[in-house]
NUSE-982796 format. One record per residue: x, y, z of N, C-alpha, C in turn; residue number from 1. Coordinates in steps of 0.2 Angstrom, whole numbers, plus 5000, padded with zeros to 4 digits. Layout:
BEGIN
 n.xx n.yy n.zz ca.xx ca.yy ca.zz c.xx c.yy c.zz num
    X    Y    Z     X     Y     Z    X    Y    Z NUM
...
END
This chain:
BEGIN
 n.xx n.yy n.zz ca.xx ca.yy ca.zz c.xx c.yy c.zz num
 4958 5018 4891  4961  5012  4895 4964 5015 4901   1
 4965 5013 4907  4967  5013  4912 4977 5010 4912   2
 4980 5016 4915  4986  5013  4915 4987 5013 4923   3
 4990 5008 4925  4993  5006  4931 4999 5006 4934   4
 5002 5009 4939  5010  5009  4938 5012 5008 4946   5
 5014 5000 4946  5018  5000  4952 5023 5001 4952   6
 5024 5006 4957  5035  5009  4957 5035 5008 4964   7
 5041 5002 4964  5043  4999  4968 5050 5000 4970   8
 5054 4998 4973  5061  5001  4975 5067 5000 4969   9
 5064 4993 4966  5070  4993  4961 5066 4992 4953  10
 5060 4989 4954  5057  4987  4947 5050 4994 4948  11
 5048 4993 4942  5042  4996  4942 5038 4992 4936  12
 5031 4993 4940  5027  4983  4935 5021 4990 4932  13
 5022 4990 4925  5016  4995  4921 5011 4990 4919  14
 5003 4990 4919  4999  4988  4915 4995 4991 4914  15
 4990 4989 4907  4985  4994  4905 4979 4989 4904  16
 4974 4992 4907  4967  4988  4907 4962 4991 4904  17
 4960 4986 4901  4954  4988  4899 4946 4985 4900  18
 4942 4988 4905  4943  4987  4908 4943 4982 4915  19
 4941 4977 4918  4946  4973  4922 4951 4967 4918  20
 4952 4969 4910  4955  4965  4906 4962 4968 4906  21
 4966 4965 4907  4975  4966  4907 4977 4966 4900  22
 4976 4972 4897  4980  4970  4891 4987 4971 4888  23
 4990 4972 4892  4999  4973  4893 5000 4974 4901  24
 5007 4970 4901  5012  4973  4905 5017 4976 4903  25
 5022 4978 4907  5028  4980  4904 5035 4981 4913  26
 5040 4978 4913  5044  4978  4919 5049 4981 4918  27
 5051 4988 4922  5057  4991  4920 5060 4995 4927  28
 5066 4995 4925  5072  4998  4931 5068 5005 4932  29
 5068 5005 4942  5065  5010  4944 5070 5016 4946  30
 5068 5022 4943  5074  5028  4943 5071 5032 4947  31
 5071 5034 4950  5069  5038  4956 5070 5045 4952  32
 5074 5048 4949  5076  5053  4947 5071 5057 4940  33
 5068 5050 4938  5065  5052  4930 5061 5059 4931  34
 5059 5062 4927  5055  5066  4926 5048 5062 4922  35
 5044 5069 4922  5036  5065  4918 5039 5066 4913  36
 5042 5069 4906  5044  5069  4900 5049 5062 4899  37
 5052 5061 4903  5057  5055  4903 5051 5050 4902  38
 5047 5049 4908  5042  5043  4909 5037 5042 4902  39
 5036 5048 4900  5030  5050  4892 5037 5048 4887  40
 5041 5048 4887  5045  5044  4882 5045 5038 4884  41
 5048 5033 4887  5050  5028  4889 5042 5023 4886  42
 5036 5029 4891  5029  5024  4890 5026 5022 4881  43
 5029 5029 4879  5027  5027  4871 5030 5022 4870  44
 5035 5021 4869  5043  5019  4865 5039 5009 4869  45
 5037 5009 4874  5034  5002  4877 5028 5003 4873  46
 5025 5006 4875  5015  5002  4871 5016 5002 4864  47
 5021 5007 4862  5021  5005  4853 5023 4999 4852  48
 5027 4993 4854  5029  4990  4855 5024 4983 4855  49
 5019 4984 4859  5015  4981  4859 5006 4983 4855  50
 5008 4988 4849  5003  4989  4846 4998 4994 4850  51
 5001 4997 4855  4997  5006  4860 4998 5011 4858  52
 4996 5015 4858  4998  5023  4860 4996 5023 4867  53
 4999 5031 4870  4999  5033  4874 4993 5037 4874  54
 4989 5038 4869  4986  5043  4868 4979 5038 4872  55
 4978 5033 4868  4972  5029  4871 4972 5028 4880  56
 4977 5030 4884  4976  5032  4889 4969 5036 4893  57
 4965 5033 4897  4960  5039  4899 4960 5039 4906  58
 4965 5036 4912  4966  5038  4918 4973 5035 4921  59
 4977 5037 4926  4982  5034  4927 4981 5033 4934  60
 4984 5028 4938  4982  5025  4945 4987 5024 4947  61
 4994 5026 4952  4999  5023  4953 5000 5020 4960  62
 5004 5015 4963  5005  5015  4968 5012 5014 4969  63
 5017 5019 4975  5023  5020  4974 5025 5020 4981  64
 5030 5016 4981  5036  5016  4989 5042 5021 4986  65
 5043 5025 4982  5047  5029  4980 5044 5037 4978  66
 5043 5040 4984  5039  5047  4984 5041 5051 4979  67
 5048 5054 4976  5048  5057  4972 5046 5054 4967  68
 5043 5051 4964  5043  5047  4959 5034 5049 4957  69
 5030 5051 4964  5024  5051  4963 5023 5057 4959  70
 5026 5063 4960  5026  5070  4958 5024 5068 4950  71
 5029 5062 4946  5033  5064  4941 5027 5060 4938  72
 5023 5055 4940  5018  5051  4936 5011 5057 4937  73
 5011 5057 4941  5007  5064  4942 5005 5069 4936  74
 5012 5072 4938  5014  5079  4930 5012 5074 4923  75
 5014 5069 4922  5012  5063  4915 5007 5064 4913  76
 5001 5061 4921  4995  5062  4920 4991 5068 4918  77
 4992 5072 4922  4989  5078  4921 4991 5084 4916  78
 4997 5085 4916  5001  5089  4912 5003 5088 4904  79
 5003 5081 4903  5004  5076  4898 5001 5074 4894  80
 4998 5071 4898  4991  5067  4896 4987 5072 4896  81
 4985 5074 4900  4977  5077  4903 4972 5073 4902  82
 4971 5067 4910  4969  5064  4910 4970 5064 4918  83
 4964 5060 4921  4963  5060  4928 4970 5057 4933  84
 4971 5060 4938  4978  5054  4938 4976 5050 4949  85
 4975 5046 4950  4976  5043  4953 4982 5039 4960  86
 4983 5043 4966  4987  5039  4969 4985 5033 4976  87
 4988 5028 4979  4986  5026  4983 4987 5029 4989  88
 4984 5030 4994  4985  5033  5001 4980 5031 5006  89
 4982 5033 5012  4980  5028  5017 4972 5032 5017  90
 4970 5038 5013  4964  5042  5012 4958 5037 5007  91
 4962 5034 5003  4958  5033  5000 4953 5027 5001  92
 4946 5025 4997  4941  5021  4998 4944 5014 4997  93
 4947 5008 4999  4949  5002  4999 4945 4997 5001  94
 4939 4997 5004  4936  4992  5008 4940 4990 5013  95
 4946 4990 5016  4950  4988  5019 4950 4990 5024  96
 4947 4987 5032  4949  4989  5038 4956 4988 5039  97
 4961 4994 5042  4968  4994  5041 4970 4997 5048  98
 4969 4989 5054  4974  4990  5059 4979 4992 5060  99
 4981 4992 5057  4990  4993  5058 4987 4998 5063 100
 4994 5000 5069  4994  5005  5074 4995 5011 5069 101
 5000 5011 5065  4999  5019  5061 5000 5016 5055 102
 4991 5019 5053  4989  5015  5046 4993 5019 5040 103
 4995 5025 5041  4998  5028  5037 5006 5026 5035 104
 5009 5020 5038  5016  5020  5039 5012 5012 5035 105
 5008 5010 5031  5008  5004  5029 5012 5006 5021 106
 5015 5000 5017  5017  5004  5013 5010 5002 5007 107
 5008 5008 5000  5004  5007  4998 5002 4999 4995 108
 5009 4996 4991  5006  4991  4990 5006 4985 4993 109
 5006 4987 4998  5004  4980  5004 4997 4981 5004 110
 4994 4985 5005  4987  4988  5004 4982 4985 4997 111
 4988 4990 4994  4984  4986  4984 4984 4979 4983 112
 4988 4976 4988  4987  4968  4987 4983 4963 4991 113
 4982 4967 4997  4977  4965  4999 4969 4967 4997 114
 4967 4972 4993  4961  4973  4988 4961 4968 4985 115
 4966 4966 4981  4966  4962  4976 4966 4955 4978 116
 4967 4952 4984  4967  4946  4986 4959 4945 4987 117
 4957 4950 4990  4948  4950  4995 4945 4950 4986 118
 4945 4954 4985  4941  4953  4976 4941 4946 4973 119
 4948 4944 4971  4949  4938  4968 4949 4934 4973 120
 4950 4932 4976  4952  4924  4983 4949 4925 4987 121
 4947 4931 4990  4942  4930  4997 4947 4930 5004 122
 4943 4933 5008  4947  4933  5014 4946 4928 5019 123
 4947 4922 5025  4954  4927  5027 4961 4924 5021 124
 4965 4930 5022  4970  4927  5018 4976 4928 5020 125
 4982 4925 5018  4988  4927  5020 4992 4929 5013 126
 4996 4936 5009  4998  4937  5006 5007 4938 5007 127
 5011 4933 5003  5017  4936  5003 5020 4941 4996 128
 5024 4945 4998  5027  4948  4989 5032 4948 4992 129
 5035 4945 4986  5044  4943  4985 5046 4947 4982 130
 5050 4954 4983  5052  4959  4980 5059 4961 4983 131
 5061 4967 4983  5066  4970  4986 5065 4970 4994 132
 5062 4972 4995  5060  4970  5003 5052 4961 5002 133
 5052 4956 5005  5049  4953  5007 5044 4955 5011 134
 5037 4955 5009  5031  4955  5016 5026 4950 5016 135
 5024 4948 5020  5019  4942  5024 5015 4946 5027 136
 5010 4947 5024  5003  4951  5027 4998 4947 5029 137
 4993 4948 5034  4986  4945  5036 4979 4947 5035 138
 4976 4946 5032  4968  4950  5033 4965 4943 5036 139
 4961 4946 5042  4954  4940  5044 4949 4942 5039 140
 4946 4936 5041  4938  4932  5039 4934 4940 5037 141
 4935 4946 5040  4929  4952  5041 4934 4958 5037 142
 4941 4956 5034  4943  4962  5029 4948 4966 5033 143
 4949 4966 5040  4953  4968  5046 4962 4965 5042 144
 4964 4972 5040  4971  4972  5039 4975 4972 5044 145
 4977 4967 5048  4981  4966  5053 4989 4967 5054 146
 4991 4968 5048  5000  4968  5049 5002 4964 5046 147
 5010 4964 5048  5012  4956  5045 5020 4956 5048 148
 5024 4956 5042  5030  4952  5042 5033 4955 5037 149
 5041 4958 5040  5044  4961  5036 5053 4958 5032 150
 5056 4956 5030  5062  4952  5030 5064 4955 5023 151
 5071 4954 5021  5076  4956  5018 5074 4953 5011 152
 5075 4955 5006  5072  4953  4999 5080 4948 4998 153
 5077 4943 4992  5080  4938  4991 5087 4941 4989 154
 5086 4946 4982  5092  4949  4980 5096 4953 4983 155
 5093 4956 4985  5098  4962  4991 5100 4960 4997 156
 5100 4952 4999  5102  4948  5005 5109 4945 4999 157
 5108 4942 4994  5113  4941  4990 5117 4944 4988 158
 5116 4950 4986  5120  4956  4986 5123 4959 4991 159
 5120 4958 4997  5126  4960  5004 5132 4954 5004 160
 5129 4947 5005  5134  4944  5005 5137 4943 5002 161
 5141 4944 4996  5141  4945  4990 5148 4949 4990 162
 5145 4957 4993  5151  4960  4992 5153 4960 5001 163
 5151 4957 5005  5156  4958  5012 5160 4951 5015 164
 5161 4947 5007  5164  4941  5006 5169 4940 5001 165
 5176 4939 5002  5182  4938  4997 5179 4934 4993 166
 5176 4926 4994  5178  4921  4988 5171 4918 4987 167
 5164 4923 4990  5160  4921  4986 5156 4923 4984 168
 5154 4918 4976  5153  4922  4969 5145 4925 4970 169
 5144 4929 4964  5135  4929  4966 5135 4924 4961 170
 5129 4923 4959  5126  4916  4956 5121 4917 4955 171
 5116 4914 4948  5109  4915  4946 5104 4912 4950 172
 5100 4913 4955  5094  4911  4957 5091 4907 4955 173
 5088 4908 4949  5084  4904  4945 5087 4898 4943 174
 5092 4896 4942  5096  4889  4943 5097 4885 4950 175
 5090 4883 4950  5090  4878  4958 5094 4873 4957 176
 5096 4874 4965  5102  4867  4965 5098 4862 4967 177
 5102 4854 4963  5100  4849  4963 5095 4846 4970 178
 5100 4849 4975  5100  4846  4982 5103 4851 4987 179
 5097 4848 4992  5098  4854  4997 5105 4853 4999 180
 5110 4847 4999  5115  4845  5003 5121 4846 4997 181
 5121 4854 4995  5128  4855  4988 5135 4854 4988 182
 5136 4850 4982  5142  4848  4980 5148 4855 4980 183
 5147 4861 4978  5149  4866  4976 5148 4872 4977 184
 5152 4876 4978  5152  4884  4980 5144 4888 4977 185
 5144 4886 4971  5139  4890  4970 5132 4887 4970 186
 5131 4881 4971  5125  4878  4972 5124 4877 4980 187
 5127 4876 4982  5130  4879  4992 5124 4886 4994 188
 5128 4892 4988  5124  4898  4991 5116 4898 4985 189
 5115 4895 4981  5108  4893  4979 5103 4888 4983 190
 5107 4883 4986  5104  4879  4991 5101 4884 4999 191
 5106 4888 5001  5104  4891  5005 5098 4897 5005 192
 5101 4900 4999  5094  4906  4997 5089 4903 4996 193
 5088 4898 4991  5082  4895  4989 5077 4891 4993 194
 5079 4886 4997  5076  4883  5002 5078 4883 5007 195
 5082 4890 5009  5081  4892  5016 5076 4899 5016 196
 5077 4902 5009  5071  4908  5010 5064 4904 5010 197
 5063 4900 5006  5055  4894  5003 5054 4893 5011 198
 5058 4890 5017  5057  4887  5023 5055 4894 5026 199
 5060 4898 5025  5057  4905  5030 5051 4908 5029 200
 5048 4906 5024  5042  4909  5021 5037 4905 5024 201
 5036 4898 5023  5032  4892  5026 5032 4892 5034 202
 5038 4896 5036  5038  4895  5044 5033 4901 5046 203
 5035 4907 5042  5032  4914  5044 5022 4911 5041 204
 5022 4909 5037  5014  4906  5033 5011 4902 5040 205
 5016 4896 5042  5015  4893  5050 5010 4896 5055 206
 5015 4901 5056  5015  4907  5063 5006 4909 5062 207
 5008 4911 5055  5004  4916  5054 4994 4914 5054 208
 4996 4908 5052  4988  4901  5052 4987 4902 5059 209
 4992 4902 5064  4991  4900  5072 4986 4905 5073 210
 4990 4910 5073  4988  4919  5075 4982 4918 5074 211
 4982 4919 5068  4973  4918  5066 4968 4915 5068 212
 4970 4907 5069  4966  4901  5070 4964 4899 5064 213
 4968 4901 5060  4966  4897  5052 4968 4891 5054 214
 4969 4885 5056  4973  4880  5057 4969 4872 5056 215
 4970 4868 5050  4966  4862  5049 4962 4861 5043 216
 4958 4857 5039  4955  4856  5035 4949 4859 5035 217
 4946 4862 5040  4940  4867  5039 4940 4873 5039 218
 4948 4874 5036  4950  4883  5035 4950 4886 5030 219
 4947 4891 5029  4945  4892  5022 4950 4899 5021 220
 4955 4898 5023  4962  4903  5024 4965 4903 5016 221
 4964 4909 5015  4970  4907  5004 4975 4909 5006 222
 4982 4906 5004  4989  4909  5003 4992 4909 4998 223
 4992 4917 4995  4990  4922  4988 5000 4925 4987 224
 5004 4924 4983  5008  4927  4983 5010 4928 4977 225
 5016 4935 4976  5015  4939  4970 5023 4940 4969 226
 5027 4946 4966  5031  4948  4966 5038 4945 4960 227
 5041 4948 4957  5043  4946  4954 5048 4939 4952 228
 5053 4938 4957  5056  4934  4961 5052 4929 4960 229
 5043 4930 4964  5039  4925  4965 5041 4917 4965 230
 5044 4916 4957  5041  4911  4954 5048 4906 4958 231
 5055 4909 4959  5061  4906  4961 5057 4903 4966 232
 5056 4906 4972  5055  4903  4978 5050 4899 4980 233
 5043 4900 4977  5036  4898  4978 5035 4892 4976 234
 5040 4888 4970  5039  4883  4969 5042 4876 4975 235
 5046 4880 4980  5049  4875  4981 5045 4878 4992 236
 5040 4879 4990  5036  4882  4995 5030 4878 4996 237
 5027 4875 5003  5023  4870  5003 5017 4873 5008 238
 5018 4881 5008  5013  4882  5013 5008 4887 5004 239
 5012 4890 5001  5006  4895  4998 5002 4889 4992 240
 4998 4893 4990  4991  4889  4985 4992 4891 4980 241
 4993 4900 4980  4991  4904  4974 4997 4908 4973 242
 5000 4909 4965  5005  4912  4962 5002 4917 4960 243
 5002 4924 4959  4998  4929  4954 5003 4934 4954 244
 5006 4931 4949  5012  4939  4947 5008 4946 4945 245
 5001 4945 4944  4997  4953  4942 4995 4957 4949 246
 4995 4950 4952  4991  4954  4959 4992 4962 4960 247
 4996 4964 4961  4997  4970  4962 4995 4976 4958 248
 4994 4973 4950  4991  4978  4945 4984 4977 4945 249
 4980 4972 4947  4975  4969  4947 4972 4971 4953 250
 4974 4973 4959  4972  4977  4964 4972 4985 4963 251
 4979 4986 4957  4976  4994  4957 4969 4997 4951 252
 4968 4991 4951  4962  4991  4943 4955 4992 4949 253
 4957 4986 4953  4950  4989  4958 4950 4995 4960 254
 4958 4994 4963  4954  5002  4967 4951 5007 4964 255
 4954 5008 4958  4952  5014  4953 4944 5014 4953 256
 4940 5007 4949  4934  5007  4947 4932 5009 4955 257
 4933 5008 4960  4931  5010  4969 4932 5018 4970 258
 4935 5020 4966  4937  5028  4969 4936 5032 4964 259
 4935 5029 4957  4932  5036  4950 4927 5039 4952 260
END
C-alpha cells in the first residue's frame, strides 16, 4: 500500500491507499522537530489502531511546507521501511502547466490539489484550502496554473486577536452563531469570523470567475475546496460546489501512480 503524508504547518493529514482506494486516514499535530524513529512509532501505534501494520507499507509520497520535516519522512522511508520514498517538487511529472512567475516558490500542496482537482472535477477550476494559511487557486480550461490568493487562516487570525486584546475570549468555531447581527461577545467574534471569512472567500471566488471569464450559466468553472477547517466556513459559502476533505491525499495518490 502507498502512504501519503501531508505536513502542513500545523496538522499533518496521513492516508494509505490501496490503490486509488483511501483506506485510512489519520490527523495529527505537526512537529517539525520529529525524527524518522519518532514518526516509525507514532505511525505503527495509528495503523495498529485501525487494523495496519507499518510493514504492509510499499512506497511513501509526501508533500511538505515544513522542509525539515522532509529529511525525516525520507530516513522512515528509506532507512526504515526500505521502501521507495517519494517527494513533491516543482521537478517533478504533475500534468500541470505552472505559471507562477517563480514556479518553484509555489507551495507543494497548492500544486497536489490542483492534480487532484483536474483528475476528479476537471478544469477550469478554482480551488480553496482553509488551513493555517488560506489559498484561492486558479487553473484555466488547458491545465495552466495561474496563481491565486493568499490570506490569513481562520485560526491564526483568531489567535492574534485573541492575545492582542484585554476582554476578548477565544471561542469555538464550530458553534455558528445564530445571526449575523450578535447578541453577545462571543457570538459577535463567531459572527465575524464566520461569515465575514465565508464573504471573503465568495468575494475572492467572484474576482476570480471574472479574471478567467468563467462568468454565467455556460461555465463549466468547478469550485473544489479542502482543508480542515473546511467544513466551519464552506457551509455558509455560496460561491463553492465541492467539499473534499481528501483532496490533498487524493492528489498525492495520483502523483505517485504519474511518477513511479
Amino acid at each position: 500500500m502507498l502512504m501519503a503524508a501531508d505536513v502542513g504547518n500545523t496538522q499533518t493529514v496521513v492516508g494509505l491507499f490501496d490503490g486509488e482506494e483511501l483506506r485510512g486516514r489519520w490527523r495529527l499535530a505537526t512537529e517539525a522537530h520529529r525524527t524518522a524513529d519518532e514518526l516509525a512509532v507514532v505511525f505503527t501505534g495509528m495503523l495498529n489502531l485501525r487494523g495496519f501494520g507499518l510493514g504492509e507499507v510499499e512506497a511513501l509520497i509526501s508533500s511538505s511546507v515544513v522542509p525539515g520535516l522532509t529529511r525525516s519522512y525520507k530516513n522512515l522511508a528509506e532507512e526504515i521501511l526500505g521502501v521507495p520514498f517519494y517527494t513533491v517538487t516543482s521537478r517533478m511529472k504533475t500534468g500541470i502547466d505552472n505559471r507562477y512567475d517563480d514556479p518553484e516558490s509555489v507551495g507543494a500542496d497548492r500544486i497536489v490539489n490542483a492534480v487532484a482537482t483536474g483528475h476528479y472535477y476537471g478544469f477550469p477550476a478554482i480551488i480553496v484550502d482553509i488551513g493555517t494559511a488560506t489559498t484561492v487557486e486558479a487553473v484555466n480550461a488547458e491545465g495552466r496554473y495561474l496563481g491565486g490568493a493568499i490570506l490569513t487562516g481562520l485560526n491564526v487570525a483568531l489567535d492574534a486577536l485573541v492575545s492582542h486584546t484585554a476582554k476578548l475570549p477565544s471561542v469555538d468555531l464550530e458553534d455558528a452563531p445564530p445571526r449575523a447581527i450578535a447578541t453577545n461577545t462571543p457570538d459577535s467574534i463567531r459572527s465575524g469570523f464566520i461569515y465575514g471569512y465565508a464573504g471573503a472567500i465568495d468575494a475572492l471566488i467572484r474576482r476570480f470567475r471574472a479574471e478567467l471569464g468563467e462568468v454565467g450559466p455556460t461555465s463549466d468553472l468547478r469550485v473544489v475546496a479542502t482543508g480542515g477547517p473546511a467544513p466551519t466556513i464552506v457551509r455558509h459559502c455560496r460561491e463553492i460546489e465541492d467539499l473534499d476533505l481528501d483532496l490533498t491525499l487524493k492528489g498525492l495518490c495520483v502523483l505517485y501512480e504519474m511518477n513511479v
